[in-house]
C-alpha positions as CSV (number, residue, x, y, z in Angstrom):
1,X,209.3,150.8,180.5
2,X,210.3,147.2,179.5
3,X,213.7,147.6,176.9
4,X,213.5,144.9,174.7
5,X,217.3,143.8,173.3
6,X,217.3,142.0,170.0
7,X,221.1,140.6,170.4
8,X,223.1,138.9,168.4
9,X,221.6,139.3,164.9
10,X,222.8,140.3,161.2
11,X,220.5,143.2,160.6
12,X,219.3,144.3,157.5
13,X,218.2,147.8,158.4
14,X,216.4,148.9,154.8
15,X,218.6,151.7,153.9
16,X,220.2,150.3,151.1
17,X,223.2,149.4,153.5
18,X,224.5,145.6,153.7
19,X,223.8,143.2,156.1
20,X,226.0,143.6,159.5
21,X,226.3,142.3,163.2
22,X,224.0,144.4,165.4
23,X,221.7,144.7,168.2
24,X,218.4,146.9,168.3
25,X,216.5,148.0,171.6
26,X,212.9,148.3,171.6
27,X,210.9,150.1,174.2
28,X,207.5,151.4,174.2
29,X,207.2,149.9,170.5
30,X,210.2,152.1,169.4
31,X,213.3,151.6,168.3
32,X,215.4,153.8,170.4
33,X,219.0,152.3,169.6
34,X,220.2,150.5,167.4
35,X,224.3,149.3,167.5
36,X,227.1,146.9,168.9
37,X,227.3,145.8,173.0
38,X,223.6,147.0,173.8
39,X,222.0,145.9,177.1
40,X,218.1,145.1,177.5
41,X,215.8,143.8,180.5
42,X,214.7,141.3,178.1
43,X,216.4,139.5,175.5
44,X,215.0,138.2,172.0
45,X,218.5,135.7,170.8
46,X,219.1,136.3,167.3
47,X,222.2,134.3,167.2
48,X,222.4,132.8,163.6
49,X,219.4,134.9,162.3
50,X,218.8,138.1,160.3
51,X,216.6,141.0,161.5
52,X,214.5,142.8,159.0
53,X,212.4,145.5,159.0
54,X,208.3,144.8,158.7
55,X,207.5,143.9,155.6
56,X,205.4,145.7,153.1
57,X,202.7,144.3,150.6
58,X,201.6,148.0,148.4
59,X,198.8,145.7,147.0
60,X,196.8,143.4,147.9
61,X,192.8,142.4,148.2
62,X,191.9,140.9,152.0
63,X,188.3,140.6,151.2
64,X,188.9,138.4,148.2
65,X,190.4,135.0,148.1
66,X,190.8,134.0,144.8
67,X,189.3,134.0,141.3
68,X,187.0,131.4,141.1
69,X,184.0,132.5,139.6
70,X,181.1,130.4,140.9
71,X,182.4,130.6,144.4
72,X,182.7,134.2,144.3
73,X,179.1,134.2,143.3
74,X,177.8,131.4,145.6
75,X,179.6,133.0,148.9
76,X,177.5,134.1,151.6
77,X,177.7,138.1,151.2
78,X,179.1,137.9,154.7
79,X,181.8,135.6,154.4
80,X,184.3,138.3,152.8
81,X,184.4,139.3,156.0
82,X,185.7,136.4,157.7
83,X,188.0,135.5,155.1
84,X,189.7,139.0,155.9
85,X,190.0,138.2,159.3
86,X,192.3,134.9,158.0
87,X,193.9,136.3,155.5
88,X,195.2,139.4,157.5
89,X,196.4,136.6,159.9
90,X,198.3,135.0,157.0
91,X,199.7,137.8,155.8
92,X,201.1,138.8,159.2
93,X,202.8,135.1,159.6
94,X,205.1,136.2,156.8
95,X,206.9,139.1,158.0
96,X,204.4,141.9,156.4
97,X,203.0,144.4,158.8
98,X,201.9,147.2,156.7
99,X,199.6,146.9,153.5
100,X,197.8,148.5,151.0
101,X,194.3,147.1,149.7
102,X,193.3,147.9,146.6
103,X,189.6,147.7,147.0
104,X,187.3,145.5,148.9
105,X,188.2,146.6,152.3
106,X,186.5,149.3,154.3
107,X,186.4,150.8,157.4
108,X,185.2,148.0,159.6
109,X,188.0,145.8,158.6
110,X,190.8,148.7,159.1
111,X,189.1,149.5,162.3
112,X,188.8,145.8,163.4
113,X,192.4,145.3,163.0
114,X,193.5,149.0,164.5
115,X,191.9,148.0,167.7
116,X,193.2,144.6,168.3
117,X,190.3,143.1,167.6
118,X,191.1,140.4,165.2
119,X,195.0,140.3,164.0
120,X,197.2,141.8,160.8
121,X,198.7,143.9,159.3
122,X,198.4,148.1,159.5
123,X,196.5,148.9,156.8
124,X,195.7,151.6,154.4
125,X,192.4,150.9,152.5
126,X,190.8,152.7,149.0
127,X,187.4,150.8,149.9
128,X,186.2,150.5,146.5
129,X,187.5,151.4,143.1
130,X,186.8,153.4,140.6
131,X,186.2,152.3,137.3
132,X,184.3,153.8,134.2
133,X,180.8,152.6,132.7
134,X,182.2,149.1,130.8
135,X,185.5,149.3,132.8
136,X,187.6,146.9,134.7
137,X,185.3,147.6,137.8
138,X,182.1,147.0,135.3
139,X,180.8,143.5,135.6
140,X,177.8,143.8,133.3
141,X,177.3,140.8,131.4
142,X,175.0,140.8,128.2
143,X,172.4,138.6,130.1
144,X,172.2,141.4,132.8
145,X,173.8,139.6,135.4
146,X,177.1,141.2,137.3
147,X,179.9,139.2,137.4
148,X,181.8,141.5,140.1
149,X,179.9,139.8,142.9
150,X,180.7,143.0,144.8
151,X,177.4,144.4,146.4
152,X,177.4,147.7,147.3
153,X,176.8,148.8,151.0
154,X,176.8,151.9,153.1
155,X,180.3,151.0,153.7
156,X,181.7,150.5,149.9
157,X,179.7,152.3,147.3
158,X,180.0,151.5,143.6
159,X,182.8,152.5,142.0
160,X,181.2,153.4,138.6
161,X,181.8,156.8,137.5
162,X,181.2,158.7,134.1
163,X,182.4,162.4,133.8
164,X,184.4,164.6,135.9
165,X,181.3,165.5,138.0
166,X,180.7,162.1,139.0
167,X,184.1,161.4,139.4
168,X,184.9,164.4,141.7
169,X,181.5,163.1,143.7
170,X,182.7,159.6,144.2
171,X,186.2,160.7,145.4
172,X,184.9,162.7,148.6
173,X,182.5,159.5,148.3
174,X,185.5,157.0,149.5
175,X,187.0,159.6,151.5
176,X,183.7,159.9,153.9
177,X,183.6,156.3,153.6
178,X,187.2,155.8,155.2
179,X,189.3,155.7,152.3
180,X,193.2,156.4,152.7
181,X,194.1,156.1,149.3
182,X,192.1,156.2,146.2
183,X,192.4,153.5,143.2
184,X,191.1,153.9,139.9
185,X,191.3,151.6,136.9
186,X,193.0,153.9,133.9
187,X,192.8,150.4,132.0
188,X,191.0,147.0,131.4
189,X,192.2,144.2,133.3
190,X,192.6,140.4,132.9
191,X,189.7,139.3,135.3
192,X,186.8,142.1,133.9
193,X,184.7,140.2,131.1
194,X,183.7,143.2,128.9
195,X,187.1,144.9,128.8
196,X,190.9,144.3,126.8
197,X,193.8,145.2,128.9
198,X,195.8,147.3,126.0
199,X,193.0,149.8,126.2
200,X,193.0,152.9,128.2
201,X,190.0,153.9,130.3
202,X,189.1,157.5,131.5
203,X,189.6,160.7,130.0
204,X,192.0,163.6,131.1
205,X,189.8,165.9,132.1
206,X,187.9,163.0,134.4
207,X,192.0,162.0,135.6
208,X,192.9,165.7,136.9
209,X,189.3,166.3,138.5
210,X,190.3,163.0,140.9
211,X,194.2,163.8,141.7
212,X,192.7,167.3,142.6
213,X,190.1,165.8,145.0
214,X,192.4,163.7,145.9
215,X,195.2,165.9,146.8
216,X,192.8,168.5,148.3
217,X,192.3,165.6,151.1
218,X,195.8,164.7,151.1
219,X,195.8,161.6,150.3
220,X,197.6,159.3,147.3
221,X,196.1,157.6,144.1
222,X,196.7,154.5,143.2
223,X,196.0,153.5,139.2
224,X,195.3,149.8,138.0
225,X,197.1,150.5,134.5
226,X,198.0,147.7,132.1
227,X,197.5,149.3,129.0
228,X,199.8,152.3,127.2
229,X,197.6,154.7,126.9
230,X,196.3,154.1,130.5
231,X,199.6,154.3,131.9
232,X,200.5,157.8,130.4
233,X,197.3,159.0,131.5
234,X,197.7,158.2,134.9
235,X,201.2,159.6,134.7
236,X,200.2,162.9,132.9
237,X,197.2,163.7,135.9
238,X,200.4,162.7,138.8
239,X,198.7,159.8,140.0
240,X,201.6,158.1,142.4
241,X,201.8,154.8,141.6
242,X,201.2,152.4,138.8
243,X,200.0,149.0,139.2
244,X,200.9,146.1,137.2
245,X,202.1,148.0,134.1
246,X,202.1,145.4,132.0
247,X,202.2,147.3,128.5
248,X,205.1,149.7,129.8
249,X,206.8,151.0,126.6
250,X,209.7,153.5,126.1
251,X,208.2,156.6,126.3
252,X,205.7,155.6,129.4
253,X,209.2,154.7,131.5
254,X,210.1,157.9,130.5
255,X,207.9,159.7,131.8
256,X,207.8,157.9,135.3
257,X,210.9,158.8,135.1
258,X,210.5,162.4,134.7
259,X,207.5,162.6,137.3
260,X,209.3,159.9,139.4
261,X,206.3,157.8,139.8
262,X,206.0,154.5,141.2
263,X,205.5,151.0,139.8
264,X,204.2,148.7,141.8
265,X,204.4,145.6,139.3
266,X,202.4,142.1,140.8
267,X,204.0,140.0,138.9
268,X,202.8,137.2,140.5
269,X,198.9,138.1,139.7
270,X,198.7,136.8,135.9
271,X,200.4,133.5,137.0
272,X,198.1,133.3,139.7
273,X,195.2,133.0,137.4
274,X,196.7,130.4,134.9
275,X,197.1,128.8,138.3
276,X,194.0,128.4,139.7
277,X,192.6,127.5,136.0
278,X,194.7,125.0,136.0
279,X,193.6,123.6,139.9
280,X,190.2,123.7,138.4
281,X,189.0,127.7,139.0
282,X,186.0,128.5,137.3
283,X,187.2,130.8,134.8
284,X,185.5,132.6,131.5
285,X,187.5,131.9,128.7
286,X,188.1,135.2,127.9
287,X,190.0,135.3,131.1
288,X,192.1,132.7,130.5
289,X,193.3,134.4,127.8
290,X,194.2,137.3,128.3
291,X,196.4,136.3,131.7
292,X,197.8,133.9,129.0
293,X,198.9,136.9,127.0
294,X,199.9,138.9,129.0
295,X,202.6,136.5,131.0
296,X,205.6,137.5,129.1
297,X,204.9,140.8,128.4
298,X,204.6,141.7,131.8
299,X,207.5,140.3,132.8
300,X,209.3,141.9,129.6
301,X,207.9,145.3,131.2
302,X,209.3,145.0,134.9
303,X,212.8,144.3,133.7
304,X,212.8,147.0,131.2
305,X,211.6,149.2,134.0
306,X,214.1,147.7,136.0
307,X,217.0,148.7,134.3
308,X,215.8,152.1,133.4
309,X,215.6,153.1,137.5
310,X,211.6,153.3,137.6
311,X,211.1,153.5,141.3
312,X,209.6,150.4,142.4
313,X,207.4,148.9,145.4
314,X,206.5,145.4,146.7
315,X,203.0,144.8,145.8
316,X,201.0,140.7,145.0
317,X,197.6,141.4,144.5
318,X,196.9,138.7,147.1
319,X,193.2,137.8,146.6
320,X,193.6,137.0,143.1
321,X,196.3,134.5,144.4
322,X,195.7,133.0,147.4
323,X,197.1,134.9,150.9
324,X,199.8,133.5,152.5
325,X,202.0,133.8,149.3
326,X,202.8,136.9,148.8
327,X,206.8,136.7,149.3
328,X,206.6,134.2,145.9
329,X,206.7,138.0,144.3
330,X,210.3,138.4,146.0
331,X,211.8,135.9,143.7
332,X,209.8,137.3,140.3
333,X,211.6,140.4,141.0
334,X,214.9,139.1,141.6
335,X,214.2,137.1,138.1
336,X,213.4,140.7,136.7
337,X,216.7,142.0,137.3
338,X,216.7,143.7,140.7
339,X,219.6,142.9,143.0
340,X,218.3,140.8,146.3
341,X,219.5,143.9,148.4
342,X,217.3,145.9,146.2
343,X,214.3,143.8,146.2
344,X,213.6,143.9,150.2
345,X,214.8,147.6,149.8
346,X,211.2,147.7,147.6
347,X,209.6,145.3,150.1
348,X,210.5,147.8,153.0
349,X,211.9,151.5,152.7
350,X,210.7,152.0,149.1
351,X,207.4,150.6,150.3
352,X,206.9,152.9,153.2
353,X,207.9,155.9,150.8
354,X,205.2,154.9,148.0
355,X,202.7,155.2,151.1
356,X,203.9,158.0,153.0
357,X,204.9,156.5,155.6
358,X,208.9,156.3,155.6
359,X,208.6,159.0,158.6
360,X,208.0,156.1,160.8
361,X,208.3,152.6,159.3
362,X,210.7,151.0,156.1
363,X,214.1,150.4,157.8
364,X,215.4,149.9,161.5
365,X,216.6,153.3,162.5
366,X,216.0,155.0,166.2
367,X,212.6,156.7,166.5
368,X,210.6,154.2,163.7
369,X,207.9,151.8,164.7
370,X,209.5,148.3,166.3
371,X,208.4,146.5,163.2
372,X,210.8,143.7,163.0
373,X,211.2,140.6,161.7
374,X,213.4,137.5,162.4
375,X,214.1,134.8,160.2
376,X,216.3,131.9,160.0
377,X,219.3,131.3,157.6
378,X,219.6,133.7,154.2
379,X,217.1,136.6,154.1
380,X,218.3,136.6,150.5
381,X,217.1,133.0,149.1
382,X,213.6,134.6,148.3
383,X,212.6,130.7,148.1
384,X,212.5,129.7,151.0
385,X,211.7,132.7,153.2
386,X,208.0,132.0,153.8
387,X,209.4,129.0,155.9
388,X,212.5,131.0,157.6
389,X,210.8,133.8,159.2
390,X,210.3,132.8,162.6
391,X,208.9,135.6,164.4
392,X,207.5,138.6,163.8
393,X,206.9,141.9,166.0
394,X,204.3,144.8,165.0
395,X,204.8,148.0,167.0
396,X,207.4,146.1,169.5
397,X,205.2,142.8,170.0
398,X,205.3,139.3,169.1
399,X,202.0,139.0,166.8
400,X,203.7,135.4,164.6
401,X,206.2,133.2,166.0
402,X,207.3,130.1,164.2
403,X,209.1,126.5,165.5
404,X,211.6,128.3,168.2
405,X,210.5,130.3,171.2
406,X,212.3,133.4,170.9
407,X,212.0,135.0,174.1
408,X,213.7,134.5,177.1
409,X,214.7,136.4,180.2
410,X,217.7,138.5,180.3
């Protein structure tokens, strides 16, 4: 086998540990050491760089790429498909090897990707999500017309559920269809036209009938909660992670406190709608709105939760932005209060905890995956790292590489 030596660098390793000189040997798409004076049959020259773990993105949508109404409804049913294959690609030029999607992508896609068939990240996929009758997955319009523009297939079902019969149906549902994690919307949302965002969606009894399902396949659940009352729903059933929380008050941190839950907060999503407004999206008023609305409050949330110790994981929801942006939410967190050490701590070992993964990727440590990634100048100035990282390995190869050819004999 071929030992790879990355020599020379500054290596953030994602323990929570500061930055230091050291070298890391790959072979087999391992890391198998990791310290001072290593040798290598072939040499990747981090002289003047940082060395990262892979990144993590906890949430994102690959089929979707953007929030433009008409064009969402105007798309070829098709296209989705091909817009994954880019947006996977774009999401891998940045560093980020493992993500989460939060609905849209199914089996094919993961599949695709698994067996090197188009390029991206490692994935772990819900397929579709579930929502209640009128909910943020609902996109009934009065006239009769659905505003979703998702069509289901053998491959994504609908996501609409009533009652804790039909919801423990559709959970083994996703689960035959692929599904790695399940999402559910415990809330109204920003984007959903028949919905408010401070109101909480699904009963208690219709919560603890999906963890149960859930957990019976061992799997996570992932709960779209903006709303109060959504959030302590999802927290009281021990769903694992709650996404966006935008109405977070006292007692809700509290309580993800006391059942150590996760937030993963987007905070990027809601600016990425006023956004694409403003660059002409078309948008329903409504919509407009409420991502108005909620700017600020969010934000007020995240460094509430912040300071209280909430757990916390790296997620964008890329696909209402576009892809290709996602470390933007880097620099929203920092703003938020979190220390830059402890904001790619939540982009790589936090993130591989949320998703049960931290047995094998998260930080730089013998035996993990060889997910690295190098980047040029401060790892810390969130700003500009789109533009530093200049190469990236998944699994001990080099799937990105940016202006400088990194390889070269030893």
């Amino acid at each position: 086998m071929v030992r790879t030596l990355f020599q020379g660098g500054q290596l953030f390793d994602g323990t929570g540990s500061g930055m230091a000189p050291a070298d890391v040997v790959v072979e087999d798409g391992k890391i198998i050491e990791v310290g001072n004076g290593l040798d290598g049959d072939q040499v990747v020259d981090c002289t003047g760089k940082a060395l990262l773990p892979g990144l993590f993105d906890c949430h994102v949508h690959v089929t979707s790429s953007g929030v433009d109404t008409m064009r969402r409804l105007t798309r070829p049913f098709s296209y989705q498909f091909y817009e994954a294959e880019a947006n996977l690609k774009a999401t891998l030029d940045l560093g980020i090897t493992t993500i989460r999607d939060a609905s849209g992508a199914d089996l094919g896609v993961q599949q695709a990707v698994e067996d090197g068939l188009i390029a991206g990240p490692r994935m772990q996929i819900s397929v579709t999500a579930i929502s209640q009758t009128g909910g943020h997955g609902d996109g009934w319009l009065p006239s009769g017309i659905n505003l979703d523009g998702k069509v289901s297939y053998p491959g994504r079902p609908s996501g609409i559920v009533d009652g804790p019969e039909e919801m423990r149906k559709k959970v083994r549902e996703i689960i035959r269809s692929g599904g790695n994690v399940i999402k559910v919307f415990t809330s109204g949302g920003v984007l959903s036209p028949r919905d408010n965002p401070r109101h909480g969606h699904f009963r208690d009894d219709e919560l603890q009938v999906l963890v149960a399902e859930a957990n019976a396949a061992g799997i996570f659940v992932m709960a779209h909660a903006q709303a109060s009352d959504g959030i302590k729903a999802a927290i009281r059933a021990g769903i694992r992670s709650i996404e966006h929380g935008v109405y977070l008050d006292d007692e809700a941190i509290e309580m993800m406190l006391a059942k150590g839950t996760w937030l993963v907060p987007t905070l990027i999503a809601p600016i990425s709608v006023v956004e694409s407004f403003d660059q002409g999206a078309s948008l329903q008023p409504a919509v407009i709105a409420k991502a108005r609305e909620l700017l600020l409050v969010h934000q007020d949330s995240f460094a509430r939760a912040v300071k209280a110790g909430v757990k916390i994981a790296m997620g964008t929801d890329s696909g209402v932005g576009a892809h290709g942006t996602n470390l933007r939410e880097l620099a929203l967190m920092e703003a938020g209060g979190m220390d830059p050490g402890s904001v790619l701590v939540a982009t790589t070992h936090s993130a591989a905890q949320l998703m049960g993964l931290e047995g094998e990727l998260g930080t730089v440590e013998p035996g993990k995956r060889a997910d690295l990634v190098v980047v040029d100048g401060d790892p810390f100035d969130f700003s500009r790292l789109k533009e530093n990282v200049s190469a990236v390995y998944k699994d001990g190869v080099l799937v990105s590489v940016g202006q400088q050819r990194m390889v070269k004999d030893a």
